[in-house]
C-alpha positions in Angstrom: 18.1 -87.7 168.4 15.8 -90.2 166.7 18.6 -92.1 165.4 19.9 -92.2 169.0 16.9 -93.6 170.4 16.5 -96.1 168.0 20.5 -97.4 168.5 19.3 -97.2 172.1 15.8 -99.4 171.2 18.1 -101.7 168.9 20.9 -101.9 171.7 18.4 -103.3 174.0 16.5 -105.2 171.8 19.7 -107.2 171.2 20.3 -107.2 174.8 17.6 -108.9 176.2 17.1 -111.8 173.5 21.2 -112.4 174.4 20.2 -112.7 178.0 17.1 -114.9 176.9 19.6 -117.1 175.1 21.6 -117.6 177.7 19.4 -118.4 180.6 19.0 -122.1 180.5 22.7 -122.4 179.9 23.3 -120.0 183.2 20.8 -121.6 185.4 22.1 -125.2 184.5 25.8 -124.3 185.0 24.6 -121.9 188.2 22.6 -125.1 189.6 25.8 -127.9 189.1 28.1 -125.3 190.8 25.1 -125.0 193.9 26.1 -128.7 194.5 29.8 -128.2 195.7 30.1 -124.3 196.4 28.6 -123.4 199.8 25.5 -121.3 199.9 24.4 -118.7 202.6 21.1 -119.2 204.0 19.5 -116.6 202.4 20.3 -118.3 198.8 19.0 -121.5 200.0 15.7 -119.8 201.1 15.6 -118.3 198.0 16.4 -121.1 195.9 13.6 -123.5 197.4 11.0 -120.4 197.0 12.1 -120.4 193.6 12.1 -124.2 193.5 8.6 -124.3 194.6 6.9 -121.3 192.3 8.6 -123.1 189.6 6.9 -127.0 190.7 3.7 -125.0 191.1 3.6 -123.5 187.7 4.4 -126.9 185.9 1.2 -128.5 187.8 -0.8 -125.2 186.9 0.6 -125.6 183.2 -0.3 -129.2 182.8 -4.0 -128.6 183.6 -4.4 -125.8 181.8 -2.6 -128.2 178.6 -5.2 -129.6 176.1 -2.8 -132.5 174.4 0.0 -133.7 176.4 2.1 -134.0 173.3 1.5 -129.7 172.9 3.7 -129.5 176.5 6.6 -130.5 174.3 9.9 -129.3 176.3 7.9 -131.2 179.8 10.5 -134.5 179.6 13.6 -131.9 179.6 12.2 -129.2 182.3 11.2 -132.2 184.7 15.1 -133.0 184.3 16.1 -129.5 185.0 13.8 -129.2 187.7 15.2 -132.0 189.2 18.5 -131.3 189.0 17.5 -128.0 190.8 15.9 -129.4 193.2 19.0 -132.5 193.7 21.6 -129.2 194.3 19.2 -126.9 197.0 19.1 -130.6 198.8 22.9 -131.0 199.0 23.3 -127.2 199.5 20.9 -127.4 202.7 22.2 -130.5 203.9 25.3 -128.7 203.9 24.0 -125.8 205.5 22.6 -128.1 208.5 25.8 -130.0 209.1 28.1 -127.3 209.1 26.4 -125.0 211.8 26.3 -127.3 214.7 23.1 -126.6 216.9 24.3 -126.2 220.3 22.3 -126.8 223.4 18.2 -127.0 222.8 16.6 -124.0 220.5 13.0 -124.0 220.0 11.6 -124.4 216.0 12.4 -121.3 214.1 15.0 -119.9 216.6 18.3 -121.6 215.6 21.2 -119.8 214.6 22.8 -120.3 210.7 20.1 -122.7 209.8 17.5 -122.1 206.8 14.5 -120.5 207.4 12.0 -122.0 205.1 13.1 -125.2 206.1 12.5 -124.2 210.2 9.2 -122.7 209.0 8.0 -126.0 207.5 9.4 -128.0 210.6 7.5 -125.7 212.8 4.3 -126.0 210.7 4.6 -129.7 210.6 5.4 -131.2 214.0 4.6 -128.2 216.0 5.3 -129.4 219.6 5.9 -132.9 218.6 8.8 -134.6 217.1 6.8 -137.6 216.7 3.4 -136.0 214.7 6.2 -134.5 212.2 8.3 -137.9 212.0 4.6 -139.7 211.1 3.1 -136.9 208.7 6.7 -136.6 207.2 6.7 -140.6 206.7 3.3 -140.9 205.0 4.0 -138.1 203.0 6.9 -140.2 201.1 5.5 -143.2 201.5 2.3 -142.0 199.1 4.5 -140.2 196.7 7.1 -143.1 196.4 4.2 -145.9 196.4 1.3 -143.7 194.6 2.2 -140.8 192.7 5.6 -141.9 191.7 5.2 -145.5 190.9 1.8 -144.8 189.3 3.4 -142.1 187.1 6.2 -143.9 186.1 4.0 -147.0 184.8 1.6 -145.1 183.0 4.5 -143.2 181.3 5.5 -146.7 180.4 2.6 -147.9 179.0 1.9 -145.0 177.3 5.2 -144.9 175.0 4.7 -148.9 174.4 0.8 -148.2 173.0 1.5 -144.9 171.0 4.7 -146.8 169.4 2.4 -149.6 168.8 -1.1 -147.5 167.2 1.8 -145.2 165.4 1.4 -147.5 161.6 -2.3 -147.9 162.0 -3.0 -143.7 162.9 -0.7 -143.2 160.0 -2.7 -145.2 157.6 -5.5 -143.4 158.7 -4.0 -140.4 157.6 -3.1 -141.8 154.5 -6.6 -143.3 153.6 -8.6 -139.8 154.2 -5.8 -137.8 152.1 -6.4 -140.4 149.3 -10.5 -139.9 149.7 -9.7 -136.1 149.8 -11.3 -135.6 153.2 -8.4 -133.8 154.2 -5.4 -132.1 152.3 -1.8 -132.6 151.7 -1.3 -130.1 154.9 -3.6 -131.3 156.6 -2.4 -134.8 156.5 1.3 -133.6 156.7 0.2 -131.9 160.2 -1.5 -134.3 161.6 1.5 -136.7 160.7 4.0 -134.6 162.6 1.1 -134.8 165.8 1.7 -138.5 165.5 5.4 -138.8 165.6 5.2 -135.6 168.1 3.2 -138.1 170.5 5.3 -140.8 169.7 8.4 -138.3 170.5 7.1 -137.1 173.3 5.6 -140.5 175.3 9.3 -141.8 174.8 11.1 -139.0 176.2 8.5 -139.0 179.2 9.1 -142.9 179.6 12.7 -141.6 180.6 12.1 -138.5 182.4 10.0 -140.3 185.0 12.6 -142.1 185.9 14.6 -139.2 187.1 11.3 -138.4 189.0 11.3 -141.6 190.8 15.0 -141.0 191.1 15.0 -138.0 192.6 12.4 -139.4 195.7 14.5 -142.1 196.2 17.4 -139.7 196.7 15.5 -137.1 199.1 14.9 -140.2 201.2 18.5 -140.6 201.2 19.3 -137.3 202.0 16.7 -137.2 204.6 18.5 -140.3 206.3 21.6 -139.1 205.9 20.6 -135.4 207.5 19.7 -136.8 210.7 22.3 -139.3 211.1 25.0 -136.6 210.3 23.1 -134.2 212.5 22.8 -136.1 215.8 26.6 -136.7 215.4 27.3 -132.9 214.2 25.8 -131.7 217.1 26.9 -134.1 219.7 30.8 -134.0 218.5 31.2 -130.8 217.5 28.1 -129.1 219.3 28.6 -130.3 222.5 25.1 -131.1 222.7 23.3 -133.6 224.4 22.2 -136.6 222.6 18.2 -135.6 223.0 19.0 -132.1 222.2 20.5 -132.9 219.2 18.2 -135.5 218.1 15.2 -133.0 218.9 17.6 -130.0 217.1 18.3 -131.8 214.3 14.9 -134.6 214.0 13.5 -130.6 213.2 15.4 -129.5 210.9 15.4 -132.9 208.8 11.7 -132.9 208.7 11.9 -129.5 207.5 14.7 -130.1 205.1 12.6 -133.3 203.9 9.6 -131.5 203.1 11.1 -128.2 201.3 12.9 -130.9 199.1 9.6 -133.6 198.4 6.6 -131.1 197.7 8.0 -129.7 194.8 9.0 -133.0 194.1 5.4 -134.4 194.8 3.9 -131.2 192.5 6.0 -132.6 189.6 5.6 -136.9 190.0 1.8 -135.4 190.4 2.1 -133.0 187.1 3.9 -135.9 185.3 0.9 -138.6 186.5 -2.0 -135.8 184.7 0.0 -134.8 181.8 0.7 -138.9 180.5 -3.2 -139.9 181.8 -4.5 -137.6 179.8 -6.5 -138.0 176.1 -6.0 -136.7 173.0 -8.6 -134.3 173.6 -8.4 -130.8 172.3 -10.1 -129.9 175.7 -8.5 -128.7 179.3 -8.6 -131.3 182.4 -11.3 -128.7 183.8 -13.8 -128.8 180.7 -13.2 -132.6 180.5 -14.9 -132.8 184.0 -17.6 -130.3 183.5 -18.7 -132.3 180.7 -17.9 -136.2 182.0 -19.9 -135.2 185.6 -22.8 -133.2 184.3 -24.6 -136.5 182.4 -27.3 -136.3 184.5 -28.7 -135.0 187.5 -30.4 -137.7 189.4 -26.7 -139.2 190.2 -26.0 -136.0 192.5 -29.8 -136.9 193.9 -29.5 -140.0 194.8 -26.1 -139.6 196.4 -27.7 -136.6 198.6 -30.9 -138.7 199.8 -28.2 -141.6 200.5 -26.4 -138.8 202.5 -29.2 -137.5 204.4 -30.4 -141.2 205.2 -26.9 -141.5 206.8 -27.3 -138.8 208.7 -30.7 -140.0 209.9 -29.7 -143.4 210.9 -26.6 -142.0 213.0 -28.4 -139.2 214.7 -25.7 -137.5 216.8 -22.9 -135.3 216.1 -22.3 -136.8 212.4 -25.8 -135.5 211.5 -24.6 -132.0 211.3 -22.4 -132.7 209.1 -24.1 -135.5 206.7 -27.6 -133.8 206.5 -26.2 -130.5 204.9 -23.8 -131.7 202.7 -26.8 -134.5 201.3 -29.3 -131.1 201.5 -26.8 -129.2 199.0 -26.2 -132.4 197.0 -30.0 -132.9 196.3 -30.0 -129.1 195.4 -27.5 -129.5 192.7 -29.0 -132.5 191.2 -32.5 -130.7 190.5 -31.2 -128.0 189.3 -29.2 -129.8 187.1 -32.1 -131.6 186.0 -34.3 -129.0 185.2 -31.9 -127.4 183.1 -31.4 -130.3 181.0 -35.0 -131.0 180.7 -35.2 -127.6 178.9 -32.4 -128.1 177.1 -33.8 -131.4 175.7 -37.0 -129.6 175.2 -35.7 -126.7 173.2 -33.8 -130.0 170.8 -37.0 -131.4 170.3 -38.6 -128.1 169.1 -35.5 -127.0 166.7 -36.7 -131.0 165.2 -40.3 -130.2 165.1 -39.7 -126.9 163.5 -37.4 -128.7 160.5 -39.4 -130.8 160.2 -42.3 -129.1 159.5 -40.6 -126.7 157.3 -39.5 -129.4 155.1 -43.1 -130.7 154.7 -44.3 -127.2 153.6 -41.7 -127.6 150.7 -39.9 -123.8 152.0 -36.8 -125.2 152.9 -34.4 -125.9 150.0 -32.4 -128.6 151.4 -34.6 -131.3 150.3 -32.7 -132.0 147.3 -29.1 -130.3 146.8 -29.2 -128.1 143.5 -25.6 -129.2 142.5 -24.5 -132.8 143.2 -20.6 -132.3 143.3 -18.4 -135.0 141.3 -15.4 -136.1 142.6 -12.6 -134.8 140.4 -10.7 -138.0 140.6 -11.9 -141.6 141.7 -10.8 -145.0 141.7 -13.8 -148.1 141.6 -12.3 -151.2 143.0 -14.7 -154.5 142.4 -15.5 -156.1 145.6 -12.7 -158.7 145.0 -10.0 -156.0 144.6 -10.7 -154.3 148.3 -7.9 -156.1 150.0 -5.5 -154.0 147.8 -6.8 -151.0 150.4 -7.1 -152.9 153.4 -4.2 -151.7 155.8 -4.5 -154.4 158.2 -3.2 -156.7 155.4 -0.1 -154.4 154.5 -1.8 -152.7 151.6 0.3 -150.5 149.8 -1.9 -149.3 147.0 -2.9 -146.2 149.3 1.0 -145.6 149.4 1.5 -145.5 146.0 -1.5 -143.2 145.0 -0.4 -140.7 147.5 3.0 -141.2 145.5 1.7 -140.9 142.3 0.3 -137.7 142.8 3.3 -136.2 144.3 5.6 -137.6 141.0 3.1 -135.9 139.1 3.2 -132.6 140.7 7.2 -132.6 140.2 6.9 -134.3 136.5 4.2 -132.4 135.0 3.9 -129.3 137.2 0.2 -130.3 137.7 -1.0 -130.5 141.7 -3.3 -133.7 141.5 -6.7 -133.8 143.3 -7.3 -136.1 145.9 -7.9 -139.3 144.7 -11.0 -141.4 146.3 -10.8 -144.8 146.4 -14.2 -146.6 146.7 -15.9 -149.9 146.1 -18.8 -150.5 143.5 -21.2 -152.9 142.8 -21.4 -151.8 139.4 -18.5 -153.4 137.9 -17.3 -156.9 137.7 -15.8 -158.0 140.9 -11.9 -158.3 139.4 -12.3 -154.4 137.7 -11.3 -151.4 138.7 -12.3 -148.2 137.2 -10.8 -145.0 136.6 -12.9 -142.1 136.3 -12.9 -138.5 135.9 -15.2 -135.6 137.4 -17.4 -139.0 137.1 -16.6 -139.8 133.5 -14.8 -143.8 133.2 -11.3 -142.2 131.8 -9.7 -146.3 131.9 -10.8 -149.9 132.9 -9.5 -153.0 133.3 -9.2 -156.8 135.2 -6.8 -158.2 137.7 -7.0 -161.6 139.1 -5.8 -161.1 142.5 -3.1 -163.8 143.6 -1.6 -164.0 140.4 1.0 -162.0 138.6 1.2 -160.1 135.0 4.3 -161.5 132.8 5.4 -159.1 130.0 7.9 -160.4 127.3 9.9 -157.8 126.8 11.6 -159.4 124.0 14.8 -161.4 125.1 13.3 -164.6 126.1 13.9 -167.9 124.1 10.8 -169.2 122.1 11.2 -172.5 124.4 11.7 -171.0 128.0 8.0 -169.5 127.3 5.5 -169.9 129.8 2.3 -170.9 129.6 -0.9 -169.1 131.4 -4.1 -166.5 130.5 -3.2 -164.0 127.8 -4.1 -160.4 128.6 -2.6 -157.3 128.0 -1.1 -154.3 130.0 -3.3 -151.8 130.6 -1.1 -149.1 130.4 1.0 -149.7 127.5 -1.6 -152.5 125.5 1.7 -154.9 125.3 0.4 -158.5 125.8 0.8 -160.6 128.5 0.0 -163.6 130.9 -1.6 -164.2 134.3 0.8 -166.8 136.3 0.0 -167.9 139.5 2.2 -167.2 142.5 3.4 -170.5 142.2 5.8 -169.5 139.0 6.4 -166.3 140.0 10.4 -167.4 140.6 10.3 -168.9 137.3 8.7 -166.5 135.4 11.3 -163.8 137.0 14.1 -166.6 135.6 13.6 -166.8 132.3 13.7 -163.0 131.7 9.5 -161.9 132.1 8.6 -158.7 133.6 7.1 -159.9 136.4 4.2 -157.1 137.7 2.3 -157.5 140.9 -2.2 -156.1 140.8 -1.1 -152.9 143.1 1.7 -151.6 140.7 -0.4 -152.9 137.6 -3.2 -150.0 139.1 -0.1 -147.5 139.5 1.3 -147.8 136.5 -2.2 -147.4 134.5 -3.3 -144.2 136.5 0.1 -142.7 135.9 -0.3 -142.8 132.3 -4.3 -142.4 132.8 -3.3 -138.9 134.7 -0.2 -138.5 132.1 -2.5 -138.8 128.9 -5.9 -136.8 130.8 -3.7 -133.6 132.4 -5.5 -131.2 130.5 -8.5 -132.7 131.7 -8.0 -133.0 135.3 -6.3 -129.0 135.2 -9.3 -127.0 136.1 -9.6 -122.7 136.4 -9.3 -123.4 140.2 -6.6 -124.8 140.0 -4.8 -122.5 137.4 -5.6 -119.6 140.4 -4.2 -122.1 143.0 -1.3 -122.3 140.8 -1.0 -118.3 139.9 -1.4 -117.5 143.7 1.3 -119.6 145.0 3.7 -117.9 142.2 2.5 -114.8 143.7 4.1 -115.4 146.6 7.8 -115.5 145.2 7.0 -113.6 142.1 4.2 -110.7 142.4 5.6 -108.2 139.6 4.9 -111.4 136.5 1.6 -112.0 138.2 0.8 -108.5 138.9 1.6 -108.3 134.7 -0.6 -110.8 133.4 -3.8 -110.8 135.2 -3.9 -106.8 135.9 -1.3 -105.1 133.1 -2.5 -103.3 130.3 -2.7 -106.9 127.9 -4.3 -108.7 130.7 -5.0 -112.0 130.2 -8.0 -113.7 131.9 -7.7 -117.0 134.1 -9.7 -119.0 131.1 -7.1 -117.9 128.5 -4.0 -119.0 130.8 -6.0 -122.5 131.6 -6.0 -122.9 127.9 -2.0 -122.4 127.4 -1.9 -124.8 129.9 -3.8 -127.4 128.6 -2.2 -126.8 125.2 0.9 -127.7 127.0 -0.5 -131.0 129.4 -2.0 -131.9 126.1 1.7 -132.8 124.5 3.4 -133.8 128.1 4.9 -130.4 128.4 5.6 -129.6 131.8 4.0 -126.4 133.4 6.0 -126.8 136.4 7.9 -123.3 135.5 5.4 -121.3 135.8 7.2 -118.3 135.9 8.6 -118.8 132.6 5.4 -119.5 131.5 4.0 -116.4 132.9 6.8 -113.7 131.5 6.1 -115.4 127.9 2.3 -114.4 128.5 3.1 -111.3 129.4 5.4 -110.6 126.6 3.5 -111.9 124.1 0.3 -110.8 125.1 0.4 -106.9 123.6 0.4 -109.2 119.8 -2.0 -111.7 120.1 -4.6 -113.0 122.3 -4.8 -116.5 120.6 -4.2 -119.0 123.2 -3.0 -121.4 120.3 0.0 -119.3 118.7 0.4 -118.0 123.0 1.2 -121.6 123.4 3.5 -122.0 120.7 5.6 -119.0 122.3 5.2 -120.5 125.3 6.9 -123.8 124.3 9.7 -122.0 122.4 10.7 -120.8 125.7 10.4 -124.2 127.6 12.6 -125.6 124.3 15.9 -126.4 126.3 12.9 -128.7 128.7 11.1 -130.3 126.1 14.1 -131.3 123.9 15.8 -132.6 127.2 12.7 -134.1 127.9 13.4 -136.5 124.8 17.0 -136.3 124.6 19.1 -139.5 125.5 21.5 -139.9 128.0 24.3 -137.9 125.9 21.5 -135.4 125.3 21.5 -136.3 121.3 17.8 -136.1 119.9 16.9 -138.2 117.3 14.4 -136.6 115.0 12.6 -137.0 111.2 13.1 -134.2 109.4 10.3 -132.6 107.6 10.9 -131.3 104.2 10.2 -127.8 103.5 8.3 -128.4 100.7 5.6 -130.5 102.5 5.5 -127.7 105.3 4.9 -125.2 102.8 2.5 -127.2 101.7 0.5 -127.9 105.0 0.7 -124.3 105.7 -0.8 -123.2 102.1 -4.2 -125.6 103.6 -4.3 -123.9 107.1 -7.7 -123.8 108.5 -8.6 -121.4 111.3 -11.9 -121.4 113.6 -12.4 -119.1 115.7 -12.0 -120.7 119.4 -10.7 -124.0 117.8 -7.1 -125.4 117.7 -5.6 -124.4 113.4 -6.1 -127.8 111.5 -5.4 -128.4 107.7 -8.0 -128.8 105.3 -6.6 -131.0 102.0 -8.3 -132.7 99.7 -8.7 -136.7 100.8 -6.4 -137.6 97.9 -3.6 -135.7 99.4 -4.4 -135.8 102.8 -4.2 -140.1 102.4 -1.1 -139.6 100.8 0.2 -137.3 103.3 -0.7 -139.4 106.3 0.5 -142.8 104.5 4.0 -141.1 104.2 3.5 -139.5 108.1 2.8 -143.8 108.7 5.8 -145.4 107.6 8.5 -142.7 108.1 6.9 -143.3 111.7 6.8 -147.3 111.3 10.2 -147.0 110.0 12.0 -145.2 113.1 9.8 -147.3 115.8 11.4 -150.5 114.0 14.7 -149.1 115.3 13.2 -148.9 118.7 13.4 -144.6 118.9 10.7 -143.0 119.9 9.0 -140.9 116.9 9.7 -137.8 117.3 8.9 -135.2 114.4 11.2 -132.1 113.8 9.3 -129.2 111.6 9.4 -125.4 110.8 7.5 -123.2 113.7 4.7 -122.1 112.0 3.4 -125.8 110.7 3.8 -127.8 114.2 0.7 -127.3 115.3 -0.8 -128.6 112.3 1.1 -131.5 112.1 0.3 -132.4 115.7 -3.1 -132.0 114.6 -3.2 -134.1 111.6 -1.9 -137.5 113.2 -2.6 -137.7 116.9 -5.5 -139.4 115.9 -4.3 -141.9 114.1 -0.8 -141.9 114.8 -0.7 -141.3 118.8 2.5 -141.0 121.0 4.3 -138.6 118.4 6.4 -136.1 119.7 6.1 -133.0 117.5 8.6 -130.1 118.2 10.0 -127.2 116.2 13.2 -125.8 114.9 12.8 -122.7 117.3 12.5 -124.9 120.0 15.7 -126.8 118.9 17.8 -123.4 119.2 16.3 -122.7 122.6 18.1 -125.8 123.7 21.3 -124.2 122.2 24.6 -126.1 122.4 23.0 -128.9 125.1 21.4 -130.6 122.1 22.7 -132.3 119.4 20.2 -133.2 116.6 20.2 -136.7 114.7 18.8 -137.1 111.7 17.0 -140.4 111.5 15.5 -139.7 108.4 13.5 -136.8 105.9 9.4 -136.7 105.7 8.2 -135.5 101.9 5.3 -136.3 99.5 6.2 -136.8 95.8 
């Protein structure tokens, strides 16, 4: 039985979300078939009920709507609503012309003939064909002239403004993610709020032209009704011309005004929803708070009410005095209230006040003055590379740097603010981080950076200030603008200030990773792998050979330290936790780890055939680095030879090096497992931008890598 009643629970379950799915589609096919299939009259009655509930709860909807952009689907249900409202116009008009009225029937009496449209008739003109001809008239001439024109032009306006503001409030966006005021979903939300708006104002510019449409058509109609009807009920009715006019005159009216107030409800919904702000606030807290400045307003309009009243004493006076009575009421009350509330302000200041001078408030001076984790200095002269108004793109490409160097080094980037100081030379920019100067250097802003990258003749050299790339320390010239064309000619690398400041803080964030990871960010890191893997996680931090978040951040720095990516965390993670149970030393935990990223690192350095060219080191000069292995507890292994050996050591480390870079290959070092780490060790110092990798991580790679031997590293 319980499996029964849950087929039963499923069965309708699936049920209603089919019927759900196919409503709009019904109602849209229903209402193009209500256009050219006659209706009874009780459908038509019901169909304008429903056509007026449904014009009622749009208007209701858009007040109670704090954005207009948050109404999303309003553009398409004005055009459905329309369209619904287009078909119960030609089905009534049908209704009316095919049931002649014969002889004279009084409002509400007449055979085959709608009755919410005789109801409205009869509400309307009452006993005079005239009053409802007038109130019927006025009616469409302040929704055609007013409401619909006046909607249709704000809609207009509207879509042309927010189109226009669109690059500006997206800069915006841009400049507080790169000050880290907000965060990357932050700013991604409030992006998709902008092109929402932007969506949404063009879609209403259309839509209310199907509003205005459809007014124009109910006039139409309308015409068209009593035109048909006079002749209906004279040629087929056998009516008199005056009965037929009053018959049908009635029934038009009626018609007229079922079809333009729900029309009216939505040109008026449609004129609220594109007036109103950006505000995250209703229409009706909007007007609490924009009429409730102050209360003497609401006193001086009742004292000018009563003194109307006064001056024409007669039957007005009854009417003026009270409301102006009630008016002055208001306004005091109002008043007193925000007299109190003002006073209770001033208090709450007297009190802080007070506390501060007694010295028992601590928020004199803040106990920790928080660094930013990542900042740019730009000298005063260098602020137009952020200016926005003058097509900037340095804000761009900071935002872009950090998201190449989430997918190249695995490492999520802080915010990076972007300031001015007064501090440095006016043409310097500084680089600093958790406040300490990680890179400087000097642009001259209008000129460009020339690098000879090799292939230019020795007489097609240009002349202009020597300087030298900051990022790579190749030398170079400033030229100006002017020879930009002709520098780019002759074969320079011609680099403009804004990429100059990318490239540097690429290799700035590339050569400081390990800096700029922090324990935070480790659990940031941990918690979002949590998500897809919980059992690794679950492993490392809480298993038996738990390791602590300060243990992992140092495998990870180990690894930004030599430009390994930590991108795979999970990798990463099952190494830990295999490895873990043997040894708690971050050091040799890092050397596991990198044995199982080997296939990525020796890609990483591979060519485009995936051959990686390597010095070999002997195994004679391993064993011998080994034999000298220092170990400190807490510090990375070094070794410790005597300086005779070491100098020879290092001199034979130099021009092995030397003699590959002279090839133009990148130096990369290929040794036994156990002495990597102290050959890393030995030369980053003085020999820098040495890849160091070992033979275990070499048969990780497996068959995707083919070694080259450039050459063999010994000491004799």
């Amino acid at each position: 039985m319980p499996e029964r009643n849950r087929q039963d629970s499923k069965r309708k379950i699936n049920l209603t979300s089919t019927l759900q799915d196919a409503a709009v589609p019904v109602a849209v096919v229903v209402t193009v078939l209500m256009m050219f299939i006659p209706l009874h009259k009780v459908v038509v009655d019901v169909a304008m009920v429903l056509n007026l509930a449904v014009s009622l709860i749009i208007l209701l909807t858009v007040i109670y709507t704090k954005r207009a952009s948050d109404f999303t689907s309003f553009p398409r249900v004005t055009l459905l609503v329309t369209l619904f409202g287009l078909a119960i116009n030609i089905a009534s008009t049908r209704l009316i012309l095919t049931h002649p009225v014969v002889g004279k029937y009084e409002i509400g009496n007449m055979p085959g003939q709608s009755s919410m449209v005789q109801a409205f008739a009869s509400i309307v003109t009452g006993n005079s064909i005239v009053v409802g001809f007038v109130i019927f008239i006025i009616l469409i001439v302040v929704q055609v002239i007013v409401v619909t024109k006046g909607a249709g032009r704000v809609s207009e306006v509207s879509a042309r403004f927010t189109l226009d503001s669109m690059n500006s409030k997206m800069f915006d966006v841009q400049n507080e993610l790169n000050s880290g005021a907000i965060t990357e979903e932050e700013a991604a939300k409030r992006k998709q709020q902008i092109r929402n708006e932007i969506d949404f104002y063009g879609a209403m510019d259309g839509a209310s032209k199907f509003v205005s449409g459809n007014v124009k058509a109910g006039i139409f109609i309308t015409i068209v009704n009593l035109v048909g009807g006079i002749i209906t009920g004279v040629v087929f009715g056998n009516s008199t011309v005056g009965d037929a006019f009053n018959n049908y005159a009635a029934l038009t009216i009626g018609d007229g005004l079922m079809s333009q107030l729900p029309a009216l409800m939505l040109s008026f919904a449609t004129g609220i929803l594109v007036t109103g702000s950006s505000a995250e606030e209703v229409i009706g807290d909007q007007l609490k708070r924009n009429f409730s400045v102050s209360g003497t307003v609401y006193v001086i309009v009742g004292a000018a009410l009563l003194a109307l009243g006064i001056a024409f004493f007669g039957s007005a006076t009854f009417v003026l005095v009270p409301i102006g009575a009630i008016f002055i009421y208001v306004g005091t009350r109002m008043q007193k209230m925000q007299k109190a509330e003002k006073a209770k302000e001033e208090a709450a200041k007297a009190a802080a006040k007070g506390s501060k001078k007694s010295g028992s408030s601590p928020d004199e001076v803040s106990p920790i003055v928080s660094l930013d984790p990542l900042s740019l200095d730009l000298g005063y002269a260098l602020v137009p590379l952020v200016d926005r108004e003058k097509g900037a793109e340095l804000l761009e490409r900071v935002t872009r740097i950090r998201r190449e160097q989430a997918l190249d080094l695995g490492l999520v980037v802080p915010p990076i603010r972007i300031r001015d100081s007064m501090s440095i030379e006016p043409e310097e920019y500084s680089f600093k981080i958790r406040g300490i100067e990680a890179g400087r250097s000097r642009l001259k802003l209008g000129y460009y950076m020339c690098l000879n990258t090799g292939g230019i003749k020795k007489e097609n050299l240009l002349s202009g200030e020597k300087t030298y790339d900051p990022a790579f320390g190749m030398e170079a010239i400033w030229v100006p603008e002017s020879k930009r064309a002709e520098a780019e000619r002759v074969g320079y690398a011609v680099v403009d200030p804004p990429t100059i400041i990318a490239t540097h803080l690429t290799e700035i964030i590339r050569r400081h990773a390990s800096d700029i990871l922090s324990r935070q960010e480790v659990s940031s890191i941990i918690n979002k792998v949590k998500e897809t893997n919980p059992v690794v996680v679950e492993e490392v931090l809480n298993g038996p050979d738990k390791l602590t978040y300060g243990q992992i951040e140092a495998v990870l720095k180990a690894l930004l330290d030599e430009q390994v990516s930590i991108r795979n965390m999970v990798v990463i993670l099952e190494t830990l936790a295999n490895f873990s149970s043997i040894t708690k030393d971050t050091w040799l935990l890092a050397e596991k780890v990198r044995q199982a990223l080997g296939a990525q690192i020796c890609l990483q350095y591979a060519n485009e055939n995936k051959v990686l060219p390597v010095l070999m080191m002997s195994q004679a000069l391993a064993q011998k680095l080994n034999d000298h292995r220092t170990v400190i507890a807490g510090q990375k292994p070094f070794v410790a030879m005597d300086p005779v050996e070491t100098r020879k050591y290092l001199d034979a480390m130099s021009a092995s090096i030397a003699a590959v870079r002279d090839r133009n290959y990148l130096p990369i070092i290929l040794c036994p497992d156990e002495v990597r780490q102290l050959v890393k060790a030995s030369i980053e110092r003085e020999m820098p931008n040495v890849v160091v990798i070992s033979l275990s991580e070499v048969m990780a790679a497996g068959r995707d890598i083919k070694v080259e031997r450039l050459g063999d590293i010994d000491v004799q």
